[in-house]
C-alpha positions as CSV (number, residue, x, y, z in Angstrom):
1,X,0.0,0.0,0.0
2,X,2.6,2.3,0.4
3,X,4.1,2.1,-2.5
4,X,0.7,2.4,-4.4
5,X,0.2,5.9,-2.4
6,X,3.7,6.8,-2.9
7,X,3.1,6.2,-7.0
8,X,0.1,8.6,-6.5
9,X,1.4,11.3,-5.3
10,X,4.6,11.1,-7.5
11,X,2.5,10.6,-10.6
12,X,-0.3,12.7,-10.9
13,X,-3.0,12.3,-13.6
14,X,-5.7,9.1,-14.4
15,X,-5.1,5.5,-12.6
16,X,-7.0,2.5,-12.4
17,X,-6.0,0.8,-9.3
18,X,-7.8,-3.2,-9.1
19,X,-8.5,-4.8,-5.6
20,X,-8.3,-8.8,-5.3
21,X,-11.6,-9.0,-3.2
22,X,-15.1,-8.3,-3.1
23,X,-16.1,-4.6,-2.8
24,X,-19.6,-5.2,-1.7
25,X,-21.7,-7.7,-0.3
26,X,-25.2,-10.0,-1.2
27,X,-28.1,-8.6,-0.5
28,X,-31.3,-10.6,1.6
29,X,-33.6,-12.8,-0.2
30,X,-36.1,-10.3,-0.7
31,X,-33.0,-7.7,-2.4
32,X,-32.5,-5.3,0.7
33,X,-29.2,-4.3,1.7
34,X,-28.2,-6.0,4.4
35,X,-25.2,-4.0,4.7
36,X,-24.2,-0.3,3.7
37,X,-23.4,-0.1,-0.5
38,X,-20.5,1.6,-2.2
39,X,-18.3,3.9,-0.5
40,X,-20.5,4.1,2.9
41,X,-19.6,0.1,3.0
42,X,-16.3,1.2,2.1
43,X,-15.9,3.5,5.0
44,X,-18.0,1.6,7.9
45,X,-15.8,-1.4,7.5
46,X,-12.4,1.1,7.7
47,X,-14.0,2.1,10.7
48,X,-14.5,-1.3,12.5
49,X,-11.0,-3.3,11.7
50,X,-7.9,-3.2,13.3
51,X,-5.3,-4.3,11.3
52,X,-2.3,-4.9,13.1
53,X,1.5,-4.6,11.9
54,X,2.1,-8.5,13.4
55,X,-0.5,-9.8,11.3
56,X,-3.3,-9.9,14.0
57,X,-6.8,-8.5,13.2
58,X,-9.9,-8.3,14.9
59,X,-11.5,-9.5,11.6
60,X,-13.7,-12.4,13.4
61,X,-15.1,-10.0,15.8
62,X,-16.0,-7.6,13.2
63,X,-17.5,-10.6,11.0
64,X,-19.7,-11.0,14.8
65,X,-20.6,-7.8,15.3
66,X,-21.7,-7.6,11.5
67,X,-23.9,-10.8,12.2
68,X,-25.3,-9.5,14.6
69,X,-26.1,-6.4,12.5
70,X,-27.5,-8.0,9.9
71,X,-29.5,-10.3,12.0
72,X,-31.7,-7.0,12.9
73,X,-32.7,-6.4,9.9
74,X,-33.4,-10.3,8.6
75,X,-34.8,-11.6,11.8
76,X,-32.7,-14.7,11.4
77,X,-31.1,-17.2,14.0
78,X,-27.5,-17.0,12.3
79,X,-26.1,-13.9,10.0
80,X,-24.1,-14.8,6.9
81,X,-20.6,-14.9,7.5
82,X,-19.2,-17.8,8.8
83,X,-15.6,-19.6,9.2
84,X,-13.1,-19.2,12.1
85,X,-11.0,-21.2,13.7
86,X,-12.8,-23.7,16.5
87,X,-11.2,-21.2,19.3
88,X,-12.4,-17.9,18.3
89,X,-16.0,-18.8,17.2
90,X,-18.9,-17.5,19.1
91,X,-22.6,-17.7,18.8
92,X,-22.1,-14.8,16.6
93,X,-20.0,-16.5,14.0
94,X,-19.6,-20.1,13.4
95,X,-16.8,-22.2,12.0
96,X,-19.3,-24.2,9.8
97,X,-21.4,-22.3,7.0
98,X,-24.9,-21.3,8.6
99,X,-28.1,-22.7,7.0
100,X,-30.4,-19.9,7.0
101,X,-29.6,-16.6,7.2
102,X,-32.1,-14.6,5.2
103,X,-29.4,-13.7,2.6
104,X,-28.3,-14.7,-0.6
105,X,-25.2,-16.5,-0.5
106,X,-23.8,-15.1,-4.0
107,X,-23.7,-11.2,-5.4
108,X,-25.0,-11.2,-9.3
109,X,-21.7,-11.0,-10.8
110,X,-20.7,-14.1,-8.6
111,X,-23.6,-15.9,-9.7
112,X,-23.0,-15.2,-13.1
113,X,-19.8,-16.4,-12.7
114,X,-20.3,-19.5,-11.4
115,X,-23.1,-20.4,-13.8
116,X,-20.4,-20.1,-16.5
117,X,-18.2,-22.8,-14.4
118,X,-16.1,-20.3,-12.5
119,X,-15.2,-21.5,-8.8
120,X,-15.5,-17.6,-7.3
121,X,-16.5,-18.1,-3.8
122,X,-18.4,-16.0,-1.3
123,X,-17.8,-13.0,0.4
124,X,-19.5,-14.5,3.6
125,X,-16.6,-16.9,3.8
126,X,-13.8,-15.7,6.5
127,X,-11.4,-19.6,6.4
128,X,-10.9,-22.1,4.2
129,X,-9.9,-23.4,0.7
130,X,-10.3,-20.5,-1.9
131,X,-11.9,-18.3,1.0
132,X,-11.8,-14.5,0.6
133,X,-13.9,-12.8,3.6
134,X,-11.3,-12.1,5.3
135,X,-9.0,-10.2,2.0
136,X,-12.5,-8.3,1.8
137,X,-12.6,-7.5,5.6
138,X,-8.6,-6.6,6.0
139,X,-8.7,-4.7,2.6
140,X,-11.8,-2.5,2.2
141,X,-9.5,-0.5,4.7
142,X,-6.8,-0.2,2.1
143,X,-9.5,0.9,-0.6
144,X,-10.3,3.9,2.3
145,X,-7.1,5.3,2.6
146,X,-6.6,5.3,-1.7
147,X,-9.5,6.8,-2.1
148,X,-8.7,9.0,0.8
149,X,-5.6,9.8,-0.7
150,X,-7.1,10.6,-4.3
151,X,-9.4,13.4,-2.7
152,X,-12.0,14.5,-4.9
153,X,-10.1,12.5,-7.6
154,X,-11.0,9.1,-6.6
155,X,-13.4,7.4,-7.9
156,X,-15.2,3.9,-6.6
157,X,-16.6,1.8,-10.0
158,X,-19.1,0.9,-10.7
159,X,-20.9,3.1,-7.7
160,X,-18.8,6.1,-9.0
161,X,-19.5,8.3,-12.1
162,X,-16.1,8.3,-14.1
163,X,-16.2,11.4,-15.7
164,X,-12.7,12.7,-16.1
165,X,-9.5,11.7,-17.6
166,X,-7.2,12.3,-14.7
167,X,-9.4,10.6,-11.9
168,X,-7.9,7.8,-9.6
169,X,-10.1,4.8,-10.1
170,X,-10.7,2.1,-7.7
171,X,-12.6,-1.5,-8.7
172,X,-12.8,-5.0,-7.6
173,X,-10.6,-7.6,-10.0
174,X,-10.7,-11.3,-10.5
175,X,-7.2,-12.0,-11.5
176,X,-8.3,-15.8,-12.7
177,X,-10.2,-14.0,-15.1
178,X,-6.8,-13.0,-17.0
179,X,-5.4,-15.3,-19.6
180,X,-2.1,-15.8,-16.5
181,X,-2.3,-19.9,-18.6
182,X,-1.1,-17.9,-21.9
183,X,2.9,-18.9,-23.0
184,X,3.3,-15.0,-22.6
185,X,3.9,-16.0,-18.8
186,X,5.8,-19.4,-19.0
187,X,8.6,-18.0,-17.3
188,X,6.9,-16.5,-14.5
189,X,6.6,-19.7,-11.7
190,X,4.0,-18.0,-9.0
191,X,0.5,-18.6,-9.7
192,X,-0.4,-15.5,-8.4
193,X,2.0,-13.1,-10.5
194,X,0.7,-14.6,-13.6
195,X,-2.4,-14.0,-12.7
196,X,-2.2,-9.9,-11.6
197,X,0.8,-9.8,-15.1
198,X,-2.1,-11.5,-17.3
199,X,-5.0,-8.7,-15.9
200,X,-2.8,-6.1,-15.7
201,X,-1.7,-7.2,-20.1
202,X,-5.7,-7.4,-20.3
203,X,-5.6,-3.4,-19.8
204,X,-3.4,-2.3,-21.8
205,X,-3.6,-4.7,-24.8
206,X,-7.1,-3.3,-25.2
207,X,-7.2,0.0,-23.5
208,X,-10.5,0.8,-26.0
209,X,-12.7,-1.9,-24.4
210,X,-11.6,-1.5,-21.0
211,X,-12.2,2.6,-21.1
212,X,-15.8,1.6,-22.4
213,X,-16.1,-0.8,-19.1
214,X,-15.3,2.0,-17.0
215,X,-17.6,5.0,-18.9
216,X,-20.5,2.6,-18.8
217,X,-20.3,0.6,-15.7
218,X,-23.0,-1.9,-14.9
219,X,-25.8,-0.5,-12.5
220,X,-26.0,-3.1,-10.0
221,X,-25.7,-2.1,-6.4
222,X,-23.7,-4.6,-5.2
223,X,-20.9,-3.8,-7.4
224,X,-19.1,-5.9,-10.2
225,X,-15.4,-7.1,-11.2
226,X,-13.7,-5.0,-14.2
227,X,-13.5,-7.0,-16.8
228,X,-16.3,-9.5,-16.2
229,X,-18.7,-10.5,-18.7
230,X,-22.5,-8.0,-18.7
C-alpha cells in the first residue's frame, strides 16, 4: 500500500488501481441491503477493523458484530458470514457455514460467474480453501485510505461516475479472469504473479474496451469485477 500511495502522489494524472476481493456484499432474499453499499460500506468497514502490523486483526469479531447487524434487519437465528477457527468462534460466527440466514449467498456477478463454471467463492466466507472474507474485511480499509488519498479524484466503479480523464479509479478484480495460462507468462513460476501480469496485459492490450467498461459501468448495487462478462 505504500508504494501504491507513494506512485500517486509522484504521478499525478488518471489511474486504475484493481482490488483482489469483493467490494460489496449480497443482498437478503427479498434484495434489501443488508449492509451499507458503495463507498458508505467502504468506509463503515475502515472504521471497524484493526489491522495490526504482526499480522493480528480483529477480523472475526468484526464478521460478529456484522452478524449480529444483519441479523436485525433479517430476523434470522445466524447472520451470513461464517468460518473461524474452533477457538475464536462465538454464537455470533460459526466455524461451519450457517443454514439460513435470510441472505443470498452469492452477489450477481458471482452468480454469473459461477453459472459459467467459475469456482468464485463468497464473500461471507472468512477460512478455508479458496476463501476471501477475510481479503474483503482486512482490505476495504486499504480501498479507504486510496481513495482518501485521491481526494475528490477518486473514484469507486461501478458506484462512481467516471467522468474525467485524470481521476484515480478504484474497482474490484478477478485476476483468474486474466489469460495468467497464456505462454506469454511461462517464465513467470508464482500462480499468483501470472495471474495480476495477465489482468494487468488485459488493460493495456485493449485500453478501448476496458475505457468503455469504465464509462459505462454496470448498474448493479452490489458492485461488479472490471472485466467480467454483462
Amino acid at each position: 500500500m505504500d508504494q501504491v500511495e507513494a506512485l500517486l502522489r509522484e504521478h499525478p494524472g488518471g489511474a486504475l488501481i484493481g482490488f483482489d476481493f469483493p467490494i460489496g456484499y449480497p443482498r437478503a432474499e427479498d434484495d434489501r441491503p443488508v449492509l451499507p453499499e458503495g463507498r458508505a460500506l467502504v468506509e463503515a468497514i475502515a472504521a471497524q477493523i484493526v489491522d495490526r502490523p504482526d499480522g493480528t486483526s480483529n477480523r472475526f469479531a468484526v464478521a460478529a458484530a456484522l452478524n449480529r447487524q444483519i441479523r436485525q434487519s433479517t430476523h434470522r437465528a445466524q447472520g451470513p458470514f461464517w468460518g473461524v477457527p474452533a477457538a475464536q468462534a462465538t454464537a455470533d460466527v460459526t466455524v461451519k457455514k450457517p443454514r439460513e440466514t435470510g441472505v443470498a449467498e452469492y452477489r450477481p456477478v458471482e452468480r454469473m460467474l459461477r453459472d459459467r463454471g467459475r469456482n468464485i467463492q463468497s464473500a461471507w466466507k472468512l477460512l478455508g480453501a479458496g476463501s476471501v472474507g477475510s481479503q474483503a474485511l482486512l482490505g476495504l480499509p486499504a480501498v479507504a485510505r486510496v481513495l482518501r488519498l485521491a481526494g475528490p479524484r477518486g473514484r469507486l466503479w461501478p458506484f462512481e461516475a467516471v467522468d474525467s480523464e485524470d481521476v484515480v479509479v478504484v474497482a474490484e478484480i478477478w485476476p483468474t479472469l486474466g489469460d495468467f495460462l497464456s505462454s506469454r507468462y511461462a517464465g513467470v513460476a508464482i500462480k499468483d504473479a501470472r495471474q495480476v501480469l495477465a489482468m494487468r496485459d488485459a488493460v493495456l492490450d485493449e485500453p478501448e474496451r476496458m475505457r468503455a467498461d469504465l464509462l459505462a459501468p454496470p448498474t448493479e448495487p452490489t458492485g461488479w469485477i472490471f472485466g467480467a462478462p454483462r
